[in-house]
C-alpha positions as CSV (number, residue, x, y, z in Angstrom):
1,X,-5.7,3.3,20.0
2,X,-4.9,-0.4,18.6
3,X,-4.9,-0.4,15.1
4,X,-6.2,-3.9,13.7
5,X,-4.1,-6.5,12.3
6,X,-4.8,-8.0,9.5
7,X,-3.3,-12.1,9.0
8,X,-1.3,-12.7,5.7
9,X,-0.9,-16.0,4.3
10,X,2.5,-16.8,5.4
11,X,1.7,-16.3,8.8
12,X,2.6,-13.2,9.3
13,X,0.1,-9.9,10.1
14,X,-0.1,-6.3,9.0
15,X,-1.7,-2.9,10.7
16,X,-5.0,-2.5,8.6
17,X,-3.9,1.4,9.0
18,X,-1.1,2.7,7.7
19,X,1.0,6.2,6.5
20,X,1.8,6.6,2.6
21,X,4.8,8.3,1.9
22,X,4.2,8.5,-1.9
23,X,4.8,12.4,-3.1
24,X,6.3,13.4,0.2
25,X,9.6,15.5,-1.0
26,X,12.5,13.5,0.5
27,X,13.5,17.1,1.9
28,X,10.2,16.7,4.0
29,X,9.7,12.8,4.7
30,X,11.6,13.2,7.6
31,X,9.3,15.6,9.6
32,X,6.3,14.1,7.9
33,X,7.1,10.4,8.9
34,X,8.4,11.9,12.3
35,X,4.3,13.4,12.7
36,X,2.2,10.2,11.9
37,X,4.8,8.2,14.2
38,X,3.7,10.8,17.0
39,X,0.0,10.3,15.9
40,X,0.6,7.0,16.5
41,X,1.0,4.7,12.9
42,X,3.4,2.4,13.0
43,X,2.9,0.6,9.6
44,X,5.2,3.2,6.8
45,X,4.4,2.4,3.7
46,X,7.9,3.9,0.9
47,X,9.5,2.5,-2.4
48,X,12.3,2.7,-4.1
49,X,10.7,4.9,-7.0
50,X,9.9,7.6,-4.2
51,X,13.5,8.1,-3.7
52,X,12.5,9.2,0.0
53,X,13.8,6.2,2.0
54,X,16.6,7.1,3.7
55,X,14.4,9.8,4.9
56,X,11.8,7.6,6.3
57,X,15.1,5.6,8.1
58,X,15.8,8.7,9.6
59,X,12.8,9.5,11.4
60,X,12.2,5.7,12.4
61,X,15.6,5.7,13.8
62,X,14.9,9.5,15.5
63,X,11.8,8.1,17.4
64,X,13.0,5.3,19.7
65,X,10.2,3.4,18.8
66,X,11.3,-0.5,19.4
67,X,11.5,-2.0,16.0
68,X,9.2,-4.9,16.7
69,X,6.5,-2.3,16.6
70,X,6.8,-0.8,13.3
71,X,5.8,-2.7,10.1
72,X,7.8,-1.5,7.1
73,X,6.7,-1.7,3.0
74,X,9.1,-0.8,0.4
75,X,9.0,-1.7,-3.1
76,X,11.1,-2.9,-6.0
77,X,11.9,0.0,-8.7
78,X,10.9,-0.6,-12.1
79,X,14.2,-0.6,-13.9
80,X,15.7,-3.2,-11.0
81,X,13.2,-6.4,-11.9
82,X,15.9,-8.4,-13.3
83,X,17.3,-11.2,-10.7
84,X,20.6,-9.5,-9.6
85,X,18.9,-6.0,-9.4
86,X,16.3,-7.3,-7.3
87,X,19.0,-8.9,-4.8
88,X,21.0,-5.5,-5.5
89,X,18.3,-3.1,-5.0
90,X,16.8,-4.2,-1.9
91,X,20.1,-4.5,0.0
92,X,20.5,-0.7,-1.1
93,X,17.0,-0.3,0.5
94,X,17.9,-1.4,4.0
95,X,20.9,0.5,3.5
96,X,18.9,3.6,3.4
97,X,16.2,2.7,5.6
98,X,19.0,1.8,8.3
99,X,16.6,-1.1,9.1
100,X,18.2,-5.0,9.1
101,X,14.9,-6.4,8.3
102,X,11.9,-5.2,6.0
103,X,8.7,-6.5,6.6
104,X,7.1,-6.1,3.1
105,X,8.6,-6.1,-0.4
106,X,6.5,-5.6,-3.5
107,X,7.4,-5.8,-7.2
108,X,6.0,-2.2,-7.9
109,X,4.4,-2.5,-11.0
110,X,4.3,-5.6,-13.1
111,X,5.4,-4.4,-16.7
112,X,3.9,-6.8,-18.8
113,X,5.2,-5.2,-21.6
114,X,8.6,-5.1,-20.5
115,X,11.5,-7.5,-20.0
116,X,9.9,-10.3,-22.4
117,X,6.8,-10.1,-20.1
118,X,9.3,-12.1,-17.6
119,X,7.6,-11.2,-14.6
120,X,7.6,-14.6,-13.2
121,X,11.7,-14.3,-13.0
122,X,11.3,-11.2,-10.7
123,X,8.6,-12.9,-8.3
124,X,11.3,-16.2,-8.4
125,X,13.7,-13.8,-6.9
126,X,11.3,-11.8,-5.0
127,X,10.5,-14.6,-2.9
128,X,14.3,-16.2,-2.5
129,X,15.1,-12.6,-0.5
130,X,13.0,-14.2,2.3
131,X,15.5,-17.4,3.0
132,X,18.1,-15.1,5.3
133,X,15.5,-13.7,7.4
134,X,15.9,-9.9,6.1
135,X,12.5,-10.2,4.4
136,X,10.0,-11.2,6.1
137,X,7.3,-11.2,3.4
138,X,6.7,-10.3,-0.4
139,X,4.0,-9.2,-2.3
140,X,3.2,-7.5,-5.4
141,X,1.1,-4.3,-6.7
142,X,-1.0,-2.8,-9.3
143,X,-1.2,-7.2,-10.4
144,X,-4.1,-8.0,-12.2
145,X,-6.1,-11.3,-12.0
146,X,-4.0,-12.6,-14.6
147,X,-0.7,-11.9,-13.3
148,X,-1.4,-12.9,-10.6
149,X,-2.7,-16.6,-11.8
150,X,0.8,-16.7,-13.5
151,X,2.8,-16.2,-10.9
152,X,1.1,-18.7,-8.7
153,X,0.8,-21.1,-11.4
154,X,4.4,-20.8,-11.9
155,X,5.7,-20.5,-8.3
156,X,3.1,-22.3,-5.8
157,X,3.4,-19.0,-4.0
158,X,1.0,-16.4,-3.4
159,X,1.9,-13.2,-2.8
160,X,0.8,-11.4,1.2
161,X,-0.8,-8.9,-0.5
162,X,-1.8,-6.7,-3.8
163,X,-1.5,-2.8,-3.8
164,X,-3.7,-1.8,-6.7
165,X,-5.9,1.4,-7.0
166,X,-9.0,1.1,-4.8
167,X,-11.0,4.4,-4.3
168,X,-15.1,5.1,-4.1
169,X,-15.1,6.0,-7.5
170,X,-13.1,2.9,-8.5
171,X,-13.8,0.1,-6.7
172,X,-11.3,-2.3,-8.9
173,X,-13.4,-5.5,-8.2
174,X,-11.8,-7.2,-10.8
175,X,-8.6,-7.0,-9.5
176,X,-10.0,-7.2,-5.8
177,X,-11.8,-10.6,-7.0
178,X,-8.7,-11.5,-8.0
179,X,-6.5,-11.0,-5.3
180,X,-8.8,-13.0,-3.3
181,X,-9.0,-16.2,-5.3
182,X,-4.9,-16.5,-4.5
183,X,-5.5,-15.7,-1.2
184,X,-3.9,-11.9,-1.3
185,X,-4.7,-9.5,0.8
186,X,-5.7,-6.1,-1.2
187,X,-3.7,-3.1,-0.1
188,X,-5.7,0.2,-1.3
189,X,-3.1,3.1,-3.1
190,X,-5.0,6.3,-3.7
191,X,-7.5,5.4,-0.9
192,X,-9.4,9.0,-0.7
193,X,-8.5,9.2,-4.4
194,X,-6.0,11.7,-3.9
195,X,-8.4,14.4,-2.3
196,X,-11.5,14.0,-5.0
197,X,-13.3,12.7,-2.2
198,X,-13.0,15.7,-0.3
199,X,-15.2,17.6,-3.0
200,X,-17.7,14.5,-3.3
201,X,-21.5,15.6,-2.3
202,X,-22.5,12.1,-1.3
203,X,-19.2,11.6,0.6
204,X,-19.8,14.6,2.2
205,X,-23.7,13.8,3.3
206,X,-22.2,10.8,4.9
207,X,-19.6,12.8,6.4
208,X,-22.3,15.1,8.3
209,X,-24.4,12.1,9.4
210,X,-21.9,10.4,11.2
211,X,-20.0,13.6,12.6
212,X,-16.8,12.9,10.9
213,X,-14.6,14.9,8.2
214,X,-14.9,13.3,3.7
215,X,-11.6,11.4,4.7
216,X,-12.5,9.7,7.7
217,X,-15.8,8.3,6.0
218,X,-13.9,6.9,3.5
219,X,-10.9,5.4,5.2
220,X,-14.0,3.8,7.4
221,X,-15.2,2.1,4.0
222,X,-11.9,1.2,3.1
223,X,-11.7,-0.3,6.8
224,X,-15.1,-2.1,6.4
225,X,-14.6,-4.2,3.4
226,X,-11.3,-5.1,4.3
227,X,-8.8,-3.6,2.8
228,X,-5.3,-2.0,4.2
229,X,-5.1,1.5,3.4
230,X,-1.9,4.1,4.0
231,X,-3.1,7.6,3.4
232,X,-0.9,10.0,2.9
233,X,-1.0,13.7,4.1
234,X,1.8,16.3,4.6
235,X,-0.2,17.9,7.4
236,X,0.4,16.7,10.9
237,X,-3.1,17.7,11.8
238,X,-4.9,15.1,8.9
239,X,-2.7,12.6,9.8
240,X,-3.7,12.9,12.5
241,X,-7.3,12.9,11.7
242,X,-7.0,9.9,9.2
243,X,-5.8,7.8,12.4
244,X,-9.3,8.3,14.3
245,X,-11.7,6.1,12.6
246,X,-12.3,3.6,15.0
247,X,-14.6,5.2,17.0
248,X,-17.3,4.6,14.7
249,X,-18.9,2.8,11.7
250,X,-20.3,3.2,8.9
251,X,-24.4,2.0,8.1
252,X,-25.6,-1.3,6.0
253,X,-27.0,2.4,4.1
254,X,-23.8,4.4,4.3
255,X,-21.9,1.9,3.2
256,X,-24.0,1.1,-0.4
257,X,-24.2,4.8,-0.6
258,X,-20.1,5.4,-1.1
259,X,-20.4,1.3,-3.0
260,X,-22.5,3.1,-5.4
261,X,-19.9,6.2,-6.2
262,X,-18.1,3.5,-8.5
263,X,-17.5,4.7,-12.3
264,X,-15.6,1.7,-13.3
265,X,-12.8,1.9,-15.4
266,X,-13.9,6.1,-15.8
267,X,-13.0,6.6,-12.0
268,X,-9.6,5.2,-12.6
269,X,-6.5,7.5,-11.1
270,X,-3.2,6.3,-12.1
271,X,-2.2,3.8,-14.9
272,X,-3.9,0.9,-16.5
273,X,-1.5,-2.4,-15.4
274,X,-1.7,-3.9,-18.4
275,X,-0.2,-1.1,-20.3
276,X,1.9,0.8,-18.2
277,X,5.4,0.7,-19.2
278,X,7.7,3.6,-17.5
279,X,10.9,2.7,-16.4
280,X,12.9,5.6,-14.7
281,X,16.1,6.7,-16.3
């Protein structure tokens, strides 16, 4: 099954389907990772922060898969955004990824309220990791409109892509908008909003009309309008499951249906960008 590619705006592409590796247990990344491979992803999505990439390493290394046919994310810690510990830090990620390239690099979070609100410096240094070919593109995540604008403003460079919460029950359109106007490609996080969909009546109407399970409806939606999503799943089986949505689409109907799930700011998962502030120890 060919998994589209969707073109970035440095000329590069990305699988529009990929695997999540956020919450796996390093102690089970490597079987995990080693199952979607087998189901066929090869677009791994890890960070710093999950502290599980020598584990994803492993299992890429384990599977013989050529490395021109995997597309690897990883993404900057949140205590590492000043210029020498974003150098630093990433060359300890392809240390632990046993990889001599990464494809994608994103400033994970962009602590406005942190570091003088220097963000811009980060980005600077973000993008110099590109010049000796062992990046091959960055991007940010969780950026809103406005920190994005800065960036660009400041920079002349657009980040590939944006991973911010997108879910039916919050569509982020703000922050899609956004992403658009620079010419970033949105990457969803939380793209079945971490199993709520499952329980979802409407979701699950859809689900029964079309034949497929809650999760493959809405990785189809995701699919539709655009966006690149990673589900994660520690069941070989799901993953499984998530990587059949090809073989169908979703109505006109069907999709306004899950559009209209949308609570705004209520449906929200994770942390508000502009105020979240954690920085591990």
């Amino acid at each position: 099954m060919t998994v589209p590619s969707i073109p970035l705006n440095d000329g590069t592409s990305i699988p529009q389907l990929g695997f999540g590796t956020f919450q796996v247990p390093p102690e089970d990344t490597e079987k995990v990772v080693t199952a979607a491979l087998e189901a066929g992803y090869r677009h791994i999505d890890t960070a710093q922060m999950y502290g599980n990439e020598a584990e994803v390493g492993a299992a890429i290394a384990a599977s013989g898969i050529p490395r021109d046919e995997l597309y690897v994310t990883t993404k900057l810690n949140n205590n590492s955004h000043a210029t020498d510990d974003v150098r630093r830090t990433f060359d300890e990620s392809l240390a632990k990824l046993g990889l001599d390239h990464v494809d994608l690099f994103l400033i994970h979070w962009p602590l406005p309220t942190r570091y003088d609100g220097d963000y811009v410096s980060t980005w600077e240094a973000m993008l110099a990791l590109r010049e000796d070919g062992r990046l091959r593109s960055a991007g940010v995540s969780n950026f809103q409109p406005a920190h994005l604008e800065r960036i660009v403003e400041a920079t002349g460079t657009a980040p590939v892509v944006n991973q911010i919460e997108v879910h039916p029950f919050f569509a982020n359109e703000a922050a899609r908008s956004g992403s658009a106007a620079v010419d970033a490609r949105v990457e969803a996080w939380a793209p079945i909003a971490q199993g709520k969909v499952l329980d979802d009546p409407t979701i699950a109407k859809v689900a029964e009309e079309t034949g497929k399970s809650a999760s493959q409806v809405t990785l189809r939606w995701h699919l539709q309008r655009g966006d690149i999503v990673f589900p994660k799943t520690m069941s070989a089986e799901r993953a499984a499951q998530n990587f059949d949505v090809f073989d169908f689409e979703l109505s006109a109907d069907q999709m306004a249906t899950i559009d209209g799930l949308d609570q705004g700011a209520e449906g929200r998962i994770g942390p508000d960008p502009d105020t979240m502030d954690w920085i591990p120890d």
